[in-house]
Backbone as CSV, one residue per row, in Angstrom:
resi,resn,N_x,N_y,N_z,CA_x,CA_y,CA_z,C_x,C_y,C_z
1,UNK,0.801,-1.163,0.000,0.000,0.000,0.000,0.861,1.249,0.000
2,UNK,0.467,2.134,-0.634,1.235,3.251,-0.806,0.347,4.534,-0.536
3,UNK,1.393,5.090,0.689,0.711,6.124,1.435,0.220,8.100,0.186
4,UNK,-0.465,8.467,0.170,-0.896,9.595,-0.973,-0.967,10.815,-0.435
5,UNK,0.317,11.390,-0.214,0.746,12.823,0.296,-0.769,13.906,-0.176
6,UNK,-1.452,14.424,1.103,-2.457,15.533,0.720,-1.747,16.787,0.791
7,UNK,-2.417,17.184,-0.743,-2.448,18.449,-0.805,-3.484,19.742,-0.544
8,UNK,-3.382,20.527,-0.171,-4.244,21.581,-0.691,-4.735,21.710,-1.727
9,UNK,-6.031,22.176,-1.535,-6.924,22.349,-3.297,-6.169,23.453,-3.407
10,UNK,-6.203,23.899,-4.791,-5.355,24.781,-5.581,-6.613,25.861,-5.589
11,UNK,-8.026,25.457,-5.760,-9.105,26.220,-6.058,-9.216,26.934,-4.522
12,UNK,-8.819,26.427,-3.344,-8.698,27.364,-2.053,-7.900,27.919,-1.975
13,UNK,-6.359,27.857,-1.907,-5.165,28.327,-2.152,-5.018,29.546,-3.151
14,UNK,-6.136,29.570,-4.058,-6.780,31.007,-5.107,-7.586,32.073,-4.375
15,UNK,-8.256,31.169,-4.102,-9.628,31.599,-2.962,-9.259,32.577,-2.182
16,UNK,-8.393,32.339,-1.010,-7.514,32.750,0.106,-6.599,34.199,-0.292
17,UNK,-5.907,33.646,-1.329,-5.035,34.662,-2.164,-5.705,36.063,-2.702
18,UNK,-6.817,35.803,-2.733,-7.269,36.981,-3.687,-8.331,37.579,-2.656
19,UNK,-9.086,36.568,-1.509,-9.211,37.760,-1.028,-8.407,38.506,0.357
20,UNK,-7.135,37.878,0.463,-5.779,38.848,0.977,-5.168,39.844,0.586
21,UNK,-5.651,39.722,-0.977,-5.064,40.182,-1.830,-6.015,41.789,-1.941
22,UNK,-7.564,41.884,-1.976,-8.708,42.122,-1.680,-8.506,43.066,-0.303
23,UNK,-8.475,42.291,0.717,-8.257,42.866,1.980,-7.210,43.852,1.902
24,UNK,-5.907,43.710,1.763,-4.904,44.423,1.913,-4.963,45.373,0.448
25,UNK,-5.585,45.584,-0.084,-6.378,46.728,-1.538,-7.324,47.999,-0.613
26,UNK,-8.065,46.907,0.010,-9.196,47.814,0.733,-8.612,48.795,1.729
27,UNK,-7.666,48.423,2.623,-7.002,48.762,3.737,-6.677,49.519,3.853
28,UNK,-5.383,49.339,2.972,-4.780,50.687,1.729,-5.531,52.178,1.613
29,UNK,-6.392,51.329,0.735,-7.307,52.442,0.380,-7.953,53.200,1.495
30,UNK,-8.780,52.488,2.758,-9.058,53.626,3.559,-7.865,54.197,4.540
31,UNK,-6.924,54.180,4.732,-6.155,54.803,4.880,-5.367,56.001,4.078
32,UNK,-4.963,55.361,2.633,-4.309,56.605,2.190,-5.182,57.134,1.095
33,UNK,-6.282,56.487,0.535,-6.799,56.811,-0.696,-7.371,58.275,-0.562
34,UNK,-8.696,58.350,-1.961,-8.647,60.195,-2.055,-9.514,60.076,-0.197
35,UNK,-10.211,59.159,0.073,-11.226,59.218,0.976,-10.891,58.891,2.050
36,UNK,-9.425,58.507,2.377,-9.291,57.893,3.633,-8.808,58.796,4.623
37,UNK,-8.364,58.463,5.500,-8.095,58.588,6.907,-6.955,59.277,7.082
38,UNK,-6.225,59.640,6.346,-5.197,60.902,6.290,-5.669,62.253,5.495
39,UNK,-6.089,61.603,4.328,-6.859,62.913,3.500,-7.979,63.456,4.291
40,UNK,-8.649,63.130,5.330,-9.559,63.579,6.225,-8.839,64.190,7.639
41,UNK,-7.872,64.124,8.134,-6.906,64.770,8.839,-6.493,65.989,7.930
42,UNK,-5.919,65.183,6.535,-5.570,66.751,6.007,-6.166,68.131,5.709
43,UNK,-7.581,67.446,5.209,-8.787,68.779,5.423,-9.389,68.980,6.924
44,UNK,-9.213,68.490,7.429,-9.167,69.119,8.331,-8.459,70.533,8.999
45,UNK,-6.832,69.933,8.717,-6.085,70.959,8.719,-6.372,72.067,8.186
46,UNK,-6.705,72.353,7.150,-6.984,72.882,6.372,-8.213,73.603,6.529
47,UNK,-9.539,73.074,6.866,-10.290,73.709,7.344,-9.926,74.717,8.814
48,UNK,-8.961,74.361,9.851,-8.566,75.180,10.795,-7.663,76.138,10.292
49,UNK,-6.930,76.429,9.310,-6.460,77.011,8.995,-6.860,78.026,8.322
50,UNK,-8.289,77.808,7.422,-9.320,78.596,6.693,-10.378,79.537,7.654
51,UNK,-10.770,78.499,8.669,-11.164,78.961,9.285,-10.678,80.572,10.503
52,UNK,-9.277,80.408,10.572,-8.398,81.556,11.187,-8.367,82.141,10.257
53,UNK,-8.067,82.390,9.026,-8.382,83.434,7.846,-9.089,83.926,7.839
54,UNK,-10.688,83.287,7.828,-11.970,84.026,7.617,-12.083,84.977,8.680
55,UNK,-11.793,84.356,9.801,-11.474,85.493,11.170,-10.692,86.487,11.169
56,UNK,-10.299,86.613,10.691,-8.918,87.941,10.651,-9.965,88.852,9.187
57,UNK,-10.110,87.846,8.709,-11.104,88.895,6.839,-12.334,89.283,7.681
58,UNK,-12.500,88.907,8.839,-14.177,89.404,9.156,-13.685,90.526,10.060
59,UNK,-12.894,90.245,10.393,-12.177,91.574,11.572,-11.864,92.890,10.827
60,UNK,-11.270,92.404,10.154,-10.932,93.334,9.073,-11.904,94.088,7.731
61,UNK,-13.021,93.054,7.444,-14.230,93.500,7.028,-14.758,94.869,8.040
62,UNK,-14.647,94.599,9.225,-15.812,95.457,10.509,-14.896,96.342,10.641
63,UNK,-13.511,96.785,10.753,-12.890,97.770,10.892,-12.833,98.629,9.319
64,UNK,-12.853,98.229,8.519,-13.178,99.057,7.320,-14.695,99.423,7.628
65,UNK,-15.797,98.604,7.123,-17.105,98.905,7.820,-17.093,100.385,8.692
66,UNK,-15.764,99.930,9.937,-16.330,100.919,10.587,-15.563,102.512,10.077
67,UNK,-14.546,102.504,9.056,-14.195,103.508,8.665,-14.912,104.047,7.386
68,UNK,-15.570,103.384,7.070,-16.700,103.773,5.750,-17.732,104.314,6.470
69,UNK,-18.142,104.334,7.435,-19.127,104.683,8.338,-19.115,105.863,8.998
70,UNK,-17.555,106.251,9.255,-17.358,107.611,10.165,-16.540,108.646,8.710
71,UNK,-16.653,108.206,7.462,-16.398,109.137,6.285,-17.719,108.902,5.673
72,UNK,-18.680,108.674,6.418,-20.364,108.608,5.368,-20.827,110.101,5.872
73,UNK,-21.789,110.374,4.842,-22.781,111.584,4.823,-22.962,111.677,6.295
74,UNK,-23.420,110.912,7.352,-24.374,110.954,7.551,-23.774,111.689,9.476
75,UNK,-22.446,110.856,9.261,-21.223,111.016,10.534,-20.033,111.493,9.572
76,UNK,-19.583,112.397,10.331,-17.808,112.649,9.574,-17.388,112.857,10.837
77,UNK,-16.306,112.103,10.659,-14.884,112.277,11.625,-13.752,113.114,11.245
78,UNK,-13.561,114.110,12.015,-13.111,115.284,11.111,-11.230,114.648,11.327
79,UNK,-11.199,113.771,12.659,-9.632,113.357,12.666,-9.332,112.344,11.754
80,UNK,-10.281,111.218,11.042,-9.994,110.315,10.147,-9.767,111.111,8.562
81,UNK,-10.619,111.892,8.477,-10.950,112.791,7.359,-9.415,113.425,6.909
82,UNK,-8.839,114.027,8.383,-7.457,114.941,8.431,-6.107,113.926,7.930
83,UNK,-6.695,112.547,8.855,-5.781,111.493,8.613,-5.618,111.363,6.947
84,UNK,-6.574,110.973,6.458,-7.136,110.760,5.191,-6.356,111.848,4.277
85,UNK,-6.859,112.727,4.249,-6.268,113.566,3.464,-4.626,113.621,3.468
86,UNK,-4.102,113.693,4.400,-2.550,113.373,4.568,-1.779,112.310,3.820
87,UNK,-2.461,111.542,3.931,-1.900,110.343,3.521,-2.359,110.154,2.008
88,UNK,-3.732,110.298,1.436,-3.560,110.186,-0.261,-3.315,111.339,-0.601
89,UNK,-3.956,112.257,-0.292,-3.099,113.526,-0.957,-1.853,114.460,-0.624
90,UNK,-1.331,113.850,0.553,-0.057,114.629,0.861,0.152,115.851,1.451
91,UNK,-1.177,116.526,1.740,-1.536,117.616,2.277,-0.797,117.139,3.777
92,UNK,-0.481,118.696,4.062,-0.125,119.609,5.396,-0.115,120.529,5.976
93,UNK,-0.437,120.969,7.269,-0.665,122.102,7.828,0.268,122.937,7.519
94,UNK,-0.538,124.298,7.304,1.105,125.387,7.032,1.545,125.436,8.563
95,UNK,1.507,124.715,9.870,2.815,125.315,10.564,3.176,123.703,11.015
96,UNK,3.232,122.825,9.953,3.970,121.488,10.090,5.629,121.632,9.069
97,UNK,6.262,121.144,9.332,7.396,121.016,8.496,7.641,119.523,8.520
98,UNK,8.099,119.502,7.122,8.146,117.891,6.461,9.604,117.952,6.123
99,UNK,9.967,116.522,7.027,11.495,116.010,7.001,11.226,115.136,6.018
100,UNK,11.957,114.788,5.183,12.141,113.602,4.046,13.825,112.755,4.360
């Protein structure tokens, strides 16, 4: 009698392979793909970082706001006005003297 070494089916040994093969595709993917788990850290970042921008543009929105407001019809600020004029047009008091 002669003993008949078993093998593995070849059709499981496929089986197994592909979906390891499958698994470690998927894995991958939610980790580094467009959708995974770093690219969602990275917008994140990104959103905190946007988000401190918009804050500083809204700050800065309300301080213009509030200088369009005190050069309107309706209020004049006669020291922003003085400021104003100095600075785009270069105007100065006749008893100022200008160092360059």
């Amino acid at each position: 009698m002669t003993t008949q070494k078993s093998r593995p089916a070849l059709g499981a040994l496929l089986f197994f392979g592909v979906c390891f093969a499958l698994s470690i595709y998927f894995t991958f993917a939610a980790v580094q793909g467009d959708y995974g788990v770093f690219r969602r850290v990275e917008i994140e970042a990104d959103r905190t970082a946007l988000m401190a921008e918009l804050k500083l543009l809204q700050a800065d929105v309300g301080h213009m706001e509030n200088l369009t407001q005190r050069l309107s019809d309706d209020y004049l600020d006669l020291d922003l006005l003085d400021q104003q004029a100095r600075d785009v047009l270069g105007l100065i008091r006749s008893d100022e003297i200008v160092i360059r």
